[in-house]
N, C-alpha and C positions, 0 to 999 in steps of 0.2 A: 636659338635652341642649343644646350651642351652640348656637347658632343660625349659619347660613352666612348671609353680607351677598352677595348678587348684584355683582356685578362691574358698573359701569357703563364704558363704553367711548366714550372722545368723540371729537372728529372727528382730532383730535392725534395719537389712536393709531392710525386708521383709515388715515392717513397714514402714520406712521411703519411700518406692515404691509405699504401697498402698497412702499414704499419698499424694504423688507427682501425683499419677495418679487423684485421686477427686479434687486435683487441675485445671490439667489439665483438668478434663472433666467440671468441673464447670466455667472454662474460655472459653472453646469452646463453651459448649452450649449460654452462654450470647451472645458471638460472634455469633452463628448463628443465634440466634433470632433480634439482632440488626438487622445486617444482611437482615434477610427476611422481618423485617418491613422496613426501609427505601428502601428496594426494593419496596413493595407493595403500600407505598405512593406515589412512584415518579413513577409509572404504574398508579396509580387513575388516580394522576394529570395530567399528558401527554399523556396516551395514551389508556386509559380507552374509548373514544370515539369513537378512529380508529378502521375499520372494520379490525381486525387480524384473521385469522383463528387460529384453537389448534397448532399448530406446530410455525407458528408465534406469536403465546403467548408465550408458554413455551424457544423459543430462545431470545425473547427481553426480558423476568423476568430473563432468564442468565443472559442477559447482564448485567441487573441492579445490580445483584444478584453482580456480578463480579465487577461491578464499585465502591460497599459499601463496598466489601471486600476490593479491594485495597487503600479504603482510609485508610486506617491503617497500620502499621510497625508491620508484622508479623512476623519479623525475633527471636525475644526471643521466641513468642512458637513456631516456624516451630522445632529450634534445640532444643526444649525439647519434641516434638514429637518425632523428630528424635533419641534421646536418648534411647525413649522406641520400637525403633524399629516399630513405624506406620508413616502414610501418613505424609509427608514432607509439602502437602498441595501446595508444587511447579509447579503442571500441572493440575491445577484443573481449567483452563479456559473454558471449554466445558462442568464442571459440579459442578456446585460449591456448592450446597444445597448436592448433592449427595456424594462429598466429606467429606463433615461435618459429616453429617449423619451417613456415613460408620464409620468415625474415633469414633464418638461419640459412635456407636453400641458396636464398640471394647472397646474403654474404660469403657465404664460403669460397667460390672461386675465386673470390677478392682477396681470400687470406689462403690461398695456396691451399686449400685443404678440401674431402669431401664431408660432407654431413652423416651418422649414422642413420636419422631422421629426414625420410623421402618427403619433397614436397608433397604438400594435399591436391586432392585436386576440386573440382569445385564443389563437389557431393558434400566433398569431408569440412570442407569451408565453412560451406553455408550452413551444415546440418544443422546447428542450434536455432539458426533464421526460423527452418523451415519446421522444425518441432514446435518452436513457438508459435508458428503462424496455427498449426493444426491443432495444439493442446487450447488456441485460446478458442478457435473453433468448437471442441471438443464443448468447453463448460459454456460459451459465451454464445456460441451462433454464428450463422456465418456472418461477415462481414458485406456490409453493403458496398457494391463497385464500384462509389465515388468515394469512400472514405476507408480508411483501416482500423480507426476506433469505433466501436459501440457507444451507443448513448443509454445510460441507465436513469430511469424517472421513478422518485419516491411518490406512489400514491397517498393520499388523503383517504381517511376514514371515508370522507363522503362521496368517493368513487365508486363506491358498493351501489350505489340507487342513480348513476349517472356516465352510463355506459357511451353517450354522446361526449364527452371528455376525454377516453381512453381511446377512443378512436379517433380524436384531434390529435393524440399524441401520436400517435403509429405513424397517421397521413403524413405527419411532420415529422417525423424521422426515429420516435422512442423505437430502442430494440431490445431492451431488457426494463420490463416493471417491476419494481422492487415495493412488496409489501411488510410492512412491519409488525410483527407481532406481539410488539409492547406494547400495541395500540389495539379496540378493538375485538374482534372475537372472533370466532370460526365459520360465525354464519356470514360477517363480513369480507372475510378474506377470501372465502369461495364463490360471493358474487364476484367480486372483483377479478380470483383468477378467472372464472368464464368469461367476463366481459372481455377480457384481455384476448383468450385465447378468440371470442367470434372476432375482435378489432383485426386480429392476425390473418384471420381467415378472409375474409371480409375483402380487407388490401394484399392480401397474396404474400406478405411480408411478415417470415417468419417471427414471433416476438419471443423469448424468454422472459421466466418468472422467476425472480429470489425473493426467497423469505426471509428473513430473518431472523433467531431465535433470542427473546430479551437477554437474557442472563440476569444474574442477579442487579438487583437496582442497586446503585448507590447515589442517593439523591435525600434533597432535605422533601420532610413533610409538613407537619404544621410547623408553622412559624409568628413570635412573637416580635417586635408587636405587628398587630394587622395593621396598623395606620403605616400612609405613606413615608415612615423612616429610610434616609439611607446612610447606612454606615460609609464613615471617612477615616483614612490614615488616622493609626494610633487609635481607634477603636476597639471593643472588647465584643467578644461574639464568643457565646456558649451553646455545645453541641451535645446534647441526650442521647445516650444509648437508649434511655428506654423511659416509658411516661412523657408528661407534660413540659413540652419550654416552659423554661421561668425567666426572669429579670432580678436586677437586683441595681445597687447604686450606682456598680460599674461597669454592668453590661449591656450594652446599648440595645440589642438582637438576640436572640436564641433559635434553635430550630432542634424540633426531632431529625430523626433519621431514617432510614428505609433500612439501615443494616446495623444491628447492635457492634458488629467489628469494624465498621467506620470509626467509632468512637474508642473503645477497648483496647482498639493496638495499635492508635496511637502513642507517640514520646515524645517527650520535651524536644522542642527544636523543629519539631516534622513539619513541612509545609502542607496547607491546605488550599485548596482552591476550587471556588466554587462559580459555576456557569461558564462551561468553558475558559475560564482563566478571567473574567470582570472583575471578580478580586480576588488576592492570595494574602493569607493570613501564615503567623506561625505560634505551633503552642508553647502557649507559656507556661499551663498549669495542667493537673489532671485531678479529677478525684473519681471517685468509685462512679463510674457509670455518666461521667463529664466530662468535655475537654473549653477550657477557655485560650481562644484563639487571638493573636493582636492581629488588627488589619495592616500590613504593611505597602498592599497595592492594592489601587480599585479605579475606577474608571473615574474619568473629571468630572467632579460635581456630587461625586462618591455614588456606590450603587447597592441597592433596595435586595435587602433578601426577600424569598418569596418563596412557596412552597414547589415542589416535582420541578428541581431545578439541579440538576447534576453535581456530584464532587468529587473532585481526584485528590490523590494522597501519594505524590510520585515521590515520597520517601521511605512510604509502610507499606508492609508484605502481610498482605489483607487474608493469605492463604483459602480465599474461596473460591466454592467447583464452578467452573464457568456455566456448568450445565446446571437448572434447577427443577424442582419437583415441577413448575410448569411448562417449563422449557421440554420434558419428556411428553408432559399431556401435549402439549403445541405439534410435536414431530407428528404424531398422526394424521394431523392434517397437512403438514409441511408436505409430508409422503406422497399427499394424492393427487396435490396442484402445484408443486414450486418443480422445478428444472435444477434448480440450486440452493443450497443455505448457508444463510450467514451465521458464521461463528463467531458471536461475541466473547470478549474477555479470555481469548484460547493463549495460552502463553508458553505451555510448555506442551511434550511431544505425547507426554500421557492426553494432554487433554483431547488431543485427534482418537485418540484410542476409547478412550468415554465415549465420545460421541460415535464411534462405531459400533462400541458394545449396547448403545441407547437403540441407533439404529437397526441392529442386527435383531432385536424385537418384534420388528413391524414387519406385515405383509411383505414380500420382494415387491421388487418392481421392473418393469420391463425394460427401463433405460435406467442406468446408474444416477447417482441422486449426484450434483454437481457439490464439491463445497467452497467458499470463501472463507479466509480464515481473516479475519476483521485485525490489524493490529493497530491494537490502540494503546500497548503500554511499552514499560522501558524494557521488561524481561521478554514480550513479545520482537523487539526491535533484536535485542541480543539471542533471542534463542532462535529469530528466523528460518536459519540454514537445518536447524533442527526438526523445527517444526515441517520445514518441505521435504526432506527426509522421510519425516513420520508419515507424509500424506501419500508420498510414492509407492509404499508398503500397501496402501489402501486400494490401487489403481483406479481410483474414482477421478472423473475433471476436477482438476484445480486449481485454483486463483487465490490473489491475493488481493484486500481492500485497505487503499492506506488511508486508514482512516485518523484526518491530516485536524480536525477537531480536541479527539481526545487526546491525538500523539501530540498535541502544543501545549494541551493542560497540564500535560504529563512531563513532558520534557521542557517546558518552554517554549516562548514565542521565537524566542533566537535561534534553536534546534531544530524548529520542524521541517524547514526548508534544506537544510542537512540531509537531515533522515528520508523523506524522501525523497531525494537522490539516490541515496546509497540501499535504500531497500529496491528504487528501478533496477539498479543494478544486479544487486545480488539476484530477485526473481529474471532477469532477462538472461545471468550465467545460468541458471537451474531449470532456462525456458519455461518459466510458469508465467501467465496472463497475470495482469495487473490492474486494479480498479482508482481511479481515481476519485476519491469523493472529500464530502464536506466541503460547504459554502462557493462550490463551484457557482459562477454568473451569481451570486443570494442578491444581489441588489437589483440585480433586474429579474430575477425570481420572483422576491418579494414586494418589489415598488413599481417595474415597467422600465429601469433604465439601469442600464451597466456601467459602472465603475471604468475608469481608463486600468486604473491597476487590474480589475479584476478580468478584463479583456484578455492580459498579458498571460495571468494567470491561468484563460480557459485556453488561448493557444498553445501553451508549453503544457498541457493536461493530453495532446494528442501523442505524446510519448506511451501513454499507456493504452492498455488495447481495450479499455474500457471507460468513462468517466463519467459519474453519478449527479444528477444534477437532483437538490431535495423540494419538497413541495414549495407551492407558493401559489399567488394567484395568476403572476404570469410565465409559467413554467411552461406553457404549447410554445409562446413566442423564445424562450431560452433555447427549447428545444430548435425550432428552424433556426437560431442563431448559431448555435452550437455545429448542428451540424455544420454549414457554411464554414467556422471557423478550422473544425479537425479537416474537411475535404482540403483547404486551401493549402494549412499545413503539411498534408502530405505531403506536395509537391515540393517542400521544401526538406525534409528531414523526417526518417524515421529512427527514433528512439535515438542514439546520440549522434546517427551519421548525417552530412551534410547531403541533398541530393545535387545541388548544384545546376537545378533547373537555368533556364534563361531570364536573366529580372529584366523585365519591360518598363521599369518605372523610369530611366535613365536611358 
């Protein structure tokens, strides 16, 4: 066996450490001070007005605090931190002033000096931990004592007439049912929240209800031709603002539309993409009330337009109200049975305001109505920080759904795995609860057996304090998998910290 020779350390290095260390504290501290002044400017300016209470201050000055930090490349000092054996600075989204601070406390005696900035102590540490644990409480429920994520389950229409279903799901672990109201009708939706609330009752296990509100559709409707065609690379595809698909010598497909501005504003070059991304096409041509698209990607074997089948347009600014004339007739019901609702297509800070002033219509109600702000696009991703802002103002529960579907149609398939990252983040500096959804477990959802990738996928899903698993026929057994999977995870990591349990596998 080597032998390891002990390290001898003379006065040369002893020096050159203290040297390195007043370096480092004299780069940090600049860093913090930057730091908490452009945080504290860009509070005057924004948000200095709105009625925050103390809790809602000190989580939106994180955020800021967190957004001035990230605009800098701290990878050279995180690894000369790291050298001296202190904070990495890596998980400091829930406390960012307080991380500095601590590190700063430590270094300082090291470089001969005192800190103006008193060490925290653990109240001040953890505060964002512990606001987060309570706000997600607040919209989400409490959490069950063997896991810290919520399991959300998309009901089926035909849960309305089969209340022995909704109560397999609870027994097994659902804690939030999420029904949709793109689906269906109001006479549906209210069996289904009863069925729910006796399933809760019933097992003593509190359940939450989200609704969802459609927003506008953008989706093809009829489509030519009806026989089984599927369009392939270098194919032509023409889209109708209005009236009947046609054909012609070179267009293989055509489809109407659900929204005459699908088609209208678009421009030469804009990418289109339809069914969640199976193909992307770009336009080539336009004429009054047409777009002809070339197919440039589609699945192997090329794939089959079809009617009530989704489109994104992640290069045109569609300019429409996320809220619609039935999206308001829906909230009256939303009102009297959902706990929470989902806000589709909510992109900027006006749009929480809409739906406030939509809200502020209806009967009150006894507990505040929860909201989810659904982001599914690229000005949703960018205007984030904004949009949790706007909801603070509101002091209603709130959450965020990354909804990881349309953020890939939109951004791409190489992006989305990016973005939610960076949106955990940003929501975990601003303490807002987090949803995970789309195609979570979908193959053992939909077929009775899971994916080795999609395994990976629903364990790194226990990061968020919530994750949505969508209908299928075997969604009871996703659900007791799911569960098992978030319980075990804890034990190992919450949100990006290691917990360093004991591994028995070795």
């Amino acid at each position: 066996m080597p032998t390891i020779q002990p390290q001898i350390h003379s006065l040369g290095d002893s020096r050159a450490g203290s040297t390195e260390m007043a370096a480092l504290y004299a780069e940090l501290l600049s860093l913090r001070e930057e730091v908490a002044e452009e945080a504290g400017a860009a509070f005057t300016e924004q948000l200095q007005a709105k009625d925050l209470d103390a809790s809602e201050t000190r989580r939106t000055l994180n955020l800021l605090h967190y957004l001035a930090l990230r605009r800098r490349d701290l990878r050279p000092l995180q690894r000369r931190l790291m050298v001296q054996g202190l904070s990495s600075l890596g998980r400091l989204e829930g406390r960012v002033l307080p991380t500095l601070d601590a590190v700063l406390a430590t270094l300082a005696p090291h470089a001969d000096t005192t800190t103006p900035h008193a060490r925290p102590n653990e109240d001040t540490f953890f505060f964002g931990e512990a606001a987060l644990a309570r706000e997600a409480e607040r919209l989400l429920g409490a959490a069950p004592a063997h896991r810290r994520g919520r399991i959300m389950v998309t009901l089926p229409g035909d849960a309305a007439g089969r209340p022995e279903f909704i109560e397999d799901l609870v027994r097994r672990g659902m804690n939030i049912a999420r029904i949709n109201s793109a689906h269906d009708d109001p006479e549906c939706w209210l069996a289904m929240a009863g069925h729910v609330r006796a399933a809760a009752q019933k097992f003593g296990s509190p359940v939450k209800i989200l609704m969802d509100i459609a927003g506008p559709k953008i989706r093809t409707e009829k489509v030519l031709p009806e026989k089984k065609l599927k369009l392939q690379l270098g194919d032509m595809l023409r889209l109708v603002a209005n009236g009947e698909p046609f054909l012609d010598n070179e267009v293989k497909a055509s489809a109407s539309v659900s929204l005459p501005e699908i088609v209208t504003r678009l421009s030469i070059g804009d990418r289109v993409r339809y069914d969640d991304g199976k193909l992307e096409g770009t336009v080539e041509a336009l004429t009054r009330g047409e777009a002809l698209i070339r197919v440039n990607r589609c699945k192997t074997g090329g794939t089959r337009l079809k009617p009530e089948k989704g489109l994104n347009l992640p290069d045109t600014v569609l300019g429409l109200s996320p809220l619609t004339a039935k999206d308001e007739t829906d909230l009256a019901t939303v009102v009297t049975c959902a706990d929470m609702i989902g806000y589709s297509f909510v992109s900027r800070p006006e749009d929480i305001d809409l739906l406030e002033a939509a809200l502020e219509k209806l009967p009150p109600r006894k507990t505040p109505l929860g909201l989810v702000a659904k982001i599914e696009h690229p000005q949703a991703v960018h205007n984030l920080p904004a949009l949790i802002a706007a909801a603070a103002g509101s002091h209603r529960p709130f959450g965020v759904m990354i909804a990881r579907g349309d953020l890939a149609a939109e951004l791409g398939f190489e992006r989305v795995a990016e973005m939610q990252e960076e949106i955990l983040w940003i929501c975990e500096a601003a303490s807002v609860p987090t949803i995970w959804a789309t195609q979570v477990l979908e193959d053992l959802v939909k077929d009775g057996l899971p994916s080795r990738g999609e395994m990976t996928d629903a364990a790194m899903a226990a990061r968020a304090e919530c994750v949505m698993l969508n209908k299928g026929p075997a969604v009871a057994e996703a659900v007791e998998l799911l569960d098992y999977l978030l319980a075990k995870m804890d034990e190992h990591m919450v949100k990006k910290t290691p917990m360093l349990r004991a591994l028995n596998s070795w």
